[in-house]
C-alpha positions as CSV (number, residue, x, y, z in Angstrom):
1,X,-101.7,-58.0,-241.1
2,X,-99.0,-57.4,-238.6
3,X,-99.7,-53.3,-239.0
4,X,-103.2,-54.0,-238.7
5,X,-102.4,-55.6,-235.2
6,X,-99.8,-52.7,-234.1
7,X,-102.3,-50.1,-235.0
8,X,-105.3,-52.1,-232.5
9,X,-102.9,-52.5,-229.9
10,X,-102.2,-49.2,-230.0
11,X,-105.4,-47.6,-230.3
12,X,-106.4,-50.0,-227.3
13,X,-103.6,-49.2,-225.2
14,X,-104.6,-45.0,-226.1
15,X,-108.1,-45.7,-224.8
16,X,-106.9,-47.2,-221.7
17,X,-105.0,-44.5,-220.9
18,X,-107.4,-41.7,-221.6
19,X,-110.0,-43.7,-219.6
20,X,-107.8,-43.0,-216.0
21,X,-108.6,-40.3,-214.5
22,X,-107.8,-39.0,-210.8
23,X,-111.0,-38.5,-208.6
24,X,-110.8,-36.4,-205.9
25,X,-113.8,-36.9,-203.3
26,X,-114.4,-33.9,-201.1
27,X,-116.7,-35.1,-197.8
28,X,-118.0,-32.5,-195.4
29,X,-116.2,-32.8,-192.2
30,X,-119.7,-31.9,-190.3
31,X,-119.7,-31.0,-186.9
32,X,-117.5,-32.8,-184.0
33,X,-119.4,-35.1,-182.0
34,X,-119.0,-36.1,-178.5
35,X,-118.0,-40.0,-178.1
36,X,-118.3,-41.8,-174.6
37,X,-117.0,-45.5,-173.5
38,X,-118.2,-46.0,-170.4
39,X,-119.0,-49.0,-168.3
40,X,-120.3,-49.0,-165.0
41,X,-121.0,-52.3,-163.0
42,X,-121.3,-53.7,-159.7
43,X,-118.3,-54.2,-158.6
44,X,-117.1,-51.7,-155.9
45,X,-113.9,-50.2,-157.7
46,X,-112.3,-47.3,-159.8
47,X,-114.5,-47.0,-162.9
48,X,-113.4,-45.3,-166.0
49,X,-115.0,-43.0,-168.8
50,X,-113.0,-42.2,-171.9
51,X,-114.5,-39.1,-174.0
52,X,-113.7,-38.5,-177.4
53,X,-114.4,-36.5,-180.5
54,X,-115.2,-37.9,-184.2
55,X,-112.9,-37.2,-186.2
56,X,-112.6,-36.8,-190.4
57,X,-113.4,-39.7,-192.5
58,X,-109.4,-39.7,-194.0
59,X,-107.6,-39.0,-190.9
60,X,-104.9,-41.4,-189.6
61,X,-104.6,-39.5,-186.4
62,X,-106.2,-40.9,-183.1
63,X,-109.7,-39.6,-182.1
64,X,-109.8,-36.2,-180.6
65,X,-109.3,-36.1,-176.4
66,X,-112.2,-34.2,-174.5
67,X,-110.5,-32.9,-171.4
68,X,-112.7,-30.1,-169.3
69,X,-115.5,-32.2,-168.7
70,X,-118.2,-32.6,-165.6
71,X,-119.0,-36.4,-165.9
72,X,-120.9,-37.6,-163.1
73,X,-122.9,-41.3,-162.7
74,X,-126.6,-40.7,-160.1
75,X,-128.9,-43.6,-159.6
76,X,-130.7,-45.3,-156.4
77,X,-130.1,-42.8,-154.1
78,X,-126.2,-42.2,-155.0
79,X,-124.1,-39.9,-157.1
80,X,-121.0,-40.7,-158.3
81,X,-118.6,-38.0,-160.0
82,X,-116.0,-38.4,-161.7
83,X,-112.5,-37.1,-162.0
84,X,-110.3,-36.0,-165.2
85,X,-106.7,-38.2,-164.3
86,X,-105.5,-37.6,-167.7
87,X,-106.7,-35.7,-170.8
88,X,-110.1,-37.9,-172.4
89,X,-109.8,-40.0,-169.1
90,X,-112.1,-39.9,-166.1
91,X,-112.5,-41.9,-163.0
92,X,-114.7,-42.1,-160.5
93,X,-114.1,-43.3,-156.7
94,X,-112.5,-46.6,-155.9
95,X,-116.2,-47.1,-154.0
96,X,-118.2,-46.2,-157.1
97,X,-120.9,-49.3,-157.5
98,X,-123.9,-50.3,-159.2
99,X,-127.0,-51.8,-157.2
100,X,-129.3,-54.6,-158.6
101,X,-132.6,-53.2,-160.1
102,X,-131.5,-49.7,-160.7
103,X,-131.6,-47.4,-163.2
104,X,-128.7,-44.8,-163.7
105,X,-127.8,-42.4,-165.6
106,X,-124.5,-40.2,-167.0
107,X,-124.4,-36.8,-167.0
108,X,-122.0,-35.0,-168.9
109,X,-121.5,-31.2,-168.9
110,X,-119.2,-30.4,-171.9
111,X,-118.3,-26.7,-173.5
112,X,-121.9,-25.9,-172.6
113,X,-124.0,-28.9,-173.7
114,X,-125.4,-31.3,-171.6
115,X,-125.0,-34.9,-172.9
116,X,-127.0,-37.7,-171.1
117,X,-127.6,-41.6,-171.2
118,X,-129.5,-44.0,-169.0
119,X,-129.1,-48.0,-168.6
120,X,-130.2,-50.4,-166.3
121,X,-128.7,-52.8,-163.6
122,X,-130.4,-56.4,-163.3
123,X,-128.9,-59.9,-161.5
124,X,-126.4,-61.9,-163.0
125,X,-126.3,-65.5,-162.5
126,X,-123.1,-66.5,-160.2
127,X,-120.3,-68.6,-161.6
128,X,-120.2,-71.8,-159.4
129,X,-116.8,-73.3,-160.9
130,X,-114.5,-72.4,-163.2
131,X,-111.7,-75.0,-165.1
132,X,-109.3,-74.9,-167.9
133,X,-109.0,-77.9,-170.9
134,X,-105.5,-77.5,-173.0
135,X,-105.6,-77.9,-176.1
136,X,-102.8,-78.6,-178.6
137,X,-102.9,-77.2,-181.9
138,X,-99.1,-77.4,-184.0
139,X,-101.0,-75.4,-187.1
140,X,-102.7,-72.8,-185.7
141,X,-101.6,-72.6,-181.7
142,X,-102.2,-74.0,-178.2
143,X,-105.5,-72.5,-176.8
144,X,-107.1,-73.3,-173.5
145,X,-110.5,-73.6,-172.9
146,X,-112.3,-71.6,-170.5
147,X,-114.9,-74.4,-169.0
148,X,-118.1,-73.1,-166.8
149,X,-120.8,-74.2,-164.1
150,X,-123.4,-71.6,-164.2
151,X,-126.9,-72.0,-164.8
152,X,-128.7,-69.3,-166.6
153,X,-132.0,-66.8,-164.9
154,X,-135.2,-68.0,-164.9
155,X,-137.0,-66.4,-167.8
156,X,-136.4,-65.2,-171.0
157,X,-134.9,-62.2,-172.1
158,X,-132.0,-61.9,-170.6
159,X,-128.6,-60.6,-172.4
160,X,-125.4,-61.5,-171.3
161,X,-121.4,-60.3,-172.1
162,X,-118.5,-62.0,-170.8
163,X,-115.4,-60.7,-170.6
164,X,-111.5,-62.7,-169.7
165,X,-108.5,-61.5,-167.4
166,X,-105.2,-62.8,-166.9
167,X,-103.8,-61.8,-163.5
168,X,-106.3,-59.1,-163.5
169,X,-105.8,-57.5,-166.9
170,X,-107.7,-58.1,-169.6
171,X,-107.0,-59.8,-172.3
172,X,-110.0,-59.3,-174.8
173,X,-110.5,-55.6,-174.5
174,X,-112.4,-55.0,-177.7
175,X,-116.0,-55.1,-178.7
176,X,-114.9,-57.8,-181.3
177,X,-112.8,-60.0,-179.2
178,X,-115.8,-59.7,-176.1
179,X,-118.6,-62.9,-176.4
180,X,-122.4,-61.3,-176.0
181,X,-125.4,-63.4,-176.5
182,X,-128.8,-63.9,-175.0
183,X,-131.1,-66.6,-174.3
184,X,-133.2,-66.4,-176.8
185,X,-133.0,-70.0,-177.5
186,X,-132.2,-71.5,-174.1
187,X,-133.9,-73.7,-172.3
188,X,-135.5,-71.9,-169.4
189,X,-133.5,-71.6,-166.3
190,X,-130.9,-74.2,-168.2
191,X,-127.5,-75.6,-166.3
192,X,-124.2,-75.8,-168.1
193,X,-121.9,-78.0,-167.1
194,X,-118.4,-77.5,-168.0
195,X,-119.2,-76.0,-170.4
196,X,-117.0,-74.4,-173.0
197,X,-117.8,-70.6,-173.0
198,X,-114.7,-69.0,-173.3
199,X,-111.3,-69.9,-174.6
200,X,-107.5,-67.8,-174.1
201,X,-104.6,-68.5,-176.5
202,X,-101.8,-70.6,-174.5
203,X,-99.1,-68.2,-175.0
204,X,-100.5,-65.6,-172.9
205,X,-100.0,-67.1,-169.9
206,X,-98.1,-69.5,-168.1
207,X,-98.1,-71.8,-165.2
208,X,-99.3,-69.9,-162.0
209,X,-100.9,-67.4,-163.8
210,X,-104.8,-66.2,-162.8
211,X,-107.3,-66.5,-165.1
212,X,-110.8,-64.7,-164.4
213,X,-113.8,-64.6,-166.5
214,X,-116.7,-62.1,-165.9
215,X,-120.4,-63.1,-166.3
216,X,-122.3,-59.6,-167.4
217,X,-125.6,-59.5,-167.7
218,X,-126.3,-56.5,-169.9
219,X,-129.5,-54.4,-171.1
220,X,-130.9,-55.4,-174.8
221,X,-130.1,-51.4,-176.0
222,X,-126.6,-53.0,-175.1
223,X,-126.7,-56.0,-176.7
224,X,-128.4,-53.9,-179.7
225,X,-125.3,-51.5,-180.3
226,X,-122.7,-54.2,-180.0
227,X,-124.4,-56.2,-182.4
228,X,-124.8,-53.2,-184.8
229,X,-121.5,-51.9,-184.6
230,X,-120.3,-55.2,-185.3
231,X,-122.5,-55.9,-188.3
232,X,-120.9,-52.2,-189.5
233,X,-117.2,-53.5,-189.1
234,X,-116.1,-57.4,-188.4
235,X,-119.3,-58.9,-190.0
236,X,-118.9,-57.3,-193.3
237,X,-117.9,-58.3,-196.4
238,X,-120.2,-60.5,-198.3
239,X,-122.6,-60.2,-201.3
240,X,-125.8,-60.0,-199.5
241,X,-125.0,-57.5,-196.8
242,X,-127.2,-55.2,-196.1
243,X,-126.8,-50.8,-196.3
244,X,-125.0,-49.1,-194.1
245,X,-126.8,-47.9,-191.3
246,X,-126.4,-45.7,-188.4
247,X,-125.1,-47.5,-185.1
248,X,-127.8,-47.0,-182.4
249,X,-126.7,-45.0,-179.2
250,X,-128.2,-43.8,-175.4
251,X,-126.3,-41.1,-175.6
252,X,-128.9,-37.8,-175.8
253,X,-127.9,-34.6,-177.7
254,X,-126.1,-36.2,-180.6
255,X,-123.6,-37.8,-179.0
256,X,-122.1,-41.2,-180.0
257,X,-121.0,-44.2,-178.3
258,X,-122.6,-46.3,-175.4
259,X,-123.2,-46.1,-171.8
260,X,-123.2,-49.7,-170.3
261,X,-124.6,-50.3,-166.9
262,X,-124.1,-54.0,-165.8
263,X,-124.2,-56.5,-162.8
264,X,-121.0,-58.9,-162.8
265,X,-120.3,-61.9,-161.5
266,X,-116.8,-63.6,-161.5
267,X,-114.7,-67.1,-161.1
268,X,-111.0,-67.5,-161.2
269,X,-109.1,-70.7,-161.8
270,X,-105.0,-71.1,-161.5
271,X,-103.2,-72.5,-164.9
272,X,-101.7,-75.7,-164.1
C-alpha cells in the first residue's frame, strides 16, 4: 500500500513538473507616439507643456523626452509660443492667459508632423471663503479639512476639477490624487456652505503655512479622459470590470495625452 502511495506521489509530482513551461510573449513595439500634458488657464502666469514619447510595454525606463519642438497656444485674438527650458519641457510667457468664452488651440510642429488639439475656456464660479476643520485620527493620520463657500453656475452641465497647494506648491499633482465632478445631480445654481470639498493630510504642513485650493471649471472631453484613464488604472480590479479600452484624446495625428483649457478661481486660508 505504502508503494502504491510513493509511486502516485511520484507520478503526480512528474506531471507537475512537465506541466511548467517558460512563455515568452513577444509584443510589437509599434510606432512612437507623441504624448502632451498640457494645461492652460486663466491665470496670467508661466504655463508649462511637457512632451513625451510612448514607450515599450516592458520598459522600466522613464517615457521618452521630445526636445526640438515648435509648441505654440492661439485663441481670441492671441498667440502664445512657447519655449523649450529643458529637454520635454516648454514654457510659455509669464503673461500667457486664457479669456472666458474662448476657444484655443495647441499647435505642435514636431520632426515634421503637425500635432493639434482644441479646448474651450468657460466661467468658473468664485470661491467666497475658504476654512480649515482638524481632524484627529491616531490609526490612520491627522487630516484637515478643506471647507468651501461657493455656489455652483446656473445651469446644468458644467464640469469642474479642483486642485490643492501648500505655500504655492502643489500637493495633489496627479490625475488620481485631483477631485473632478460635475453637476449632474445638483440642484440648479445650489450654495455650499462650508462645505467639505477637499481635505490635505496634517503632516504636510504646519502652523503658518498657506493653503490654496483651485476651483476649475473644465470641458466634458476633459472630464471624459480623466474619467477614462482612471477607469484604465486606479478603478480596476474587480470581477465585473469591463474591457480595456482606448483612453480618449484631443490630440490630432495620433498623438496621446490631453490638452486642458480651464478658467480658475482660487481662495487661500492660513493654518492655525
Amino acid at each position: 500500500m505504502k508503494k502504491t502511495l510513493f509511486l502516485l506521489f511520484g507520478l503526480f509530482g512528474l506531471l507537475l513538473v512537465s506541466c511548467t513551461k517558460e512563455i515568452q510573449v513577444d509584443l510589437d513595439e509599434g510606432d512612437r507616439r507623441l504624448v502632451v500634458d498640457a494645461w492652460f488657464t486663466t491665470e496670467q502666469k508661466v504655463h508649462e507643456i511637457r512632451l513625451t514619447q510612448t514607450a515599450d510595454y516592458f520598459s522600466n525606463a522613464p517615457a521618452p523626452l521630445v526636445s526640438g519642438a515648435t509648441v505654440q497656444i492661439s485663441g481670441g485674438g492671441d498667440v502664445w509660443p512657447f519655449t523649450e527650458v529643458s529637454p520635454g519641457i516648454y514654457h510659455s510667457q509669464p503673461n500667457a492667459h486664457a479669456k472666458h468664452f474662448t476657444d484655443y488651440t495647441l499647435s505642435i510642429y514636431y520632426e515634421g508632423e503637425i500635432y493639434e488639439a482644441t479646448d474651450h475656456c468657460d466661467t468658473v464660479p468664485a470661491i467666497e471663503q475658504l476654512a480649515l476643520w482638524y481632524n484627529e485620527d491616531t490609526v490612520d493620520g491627522s487630516w484637515y479639512d478643506i471647507l468651501v463657500w461657493t455656489t455652483e453656475l446656473q445651469g446644468h452641465g458644467d464640469w469642474y476639477c479642483w486642485r490643492v497647494l501648500v505655500n504655492n506648491e502643489y500637493v495633489k499633482d496627479t490625475l488620481s490624487e485631483i477631485y473632478f465632478d460635475n453637476d449632474e445631480y445638483l440642484g440648479d445654481g445650489l450654495y455650499f456652505e462650508a462645505f467639505p470639498l477637499e481635505w490635505i493630510w496634517a503632516d504636510l504642513v504646519q502652523s503658518g503655512d498657506t493653503v490654496t485650493l483651485e476651483q476649475h471649471n473644465i470641458s466634458e472631453k476633459t472630464y471624459r479622459s480623466f474619467e477614462a484613464v482612471l477607469t484604465e488604472t486606479e478603478w480596476k480590479g474587480g470581477l465585473f470590470d469591463s474591457p480595456p479600452a482606448n483612453i480618449p484624446t484631443n490630440i490630432s495625428n495620433n498623438g496621446y495625452g490631453v490638452f486642458v483649457v480651464s478658467s480658475v478661481e482660487n481662495a487661500s486660508v492660513i493654518v492655525p
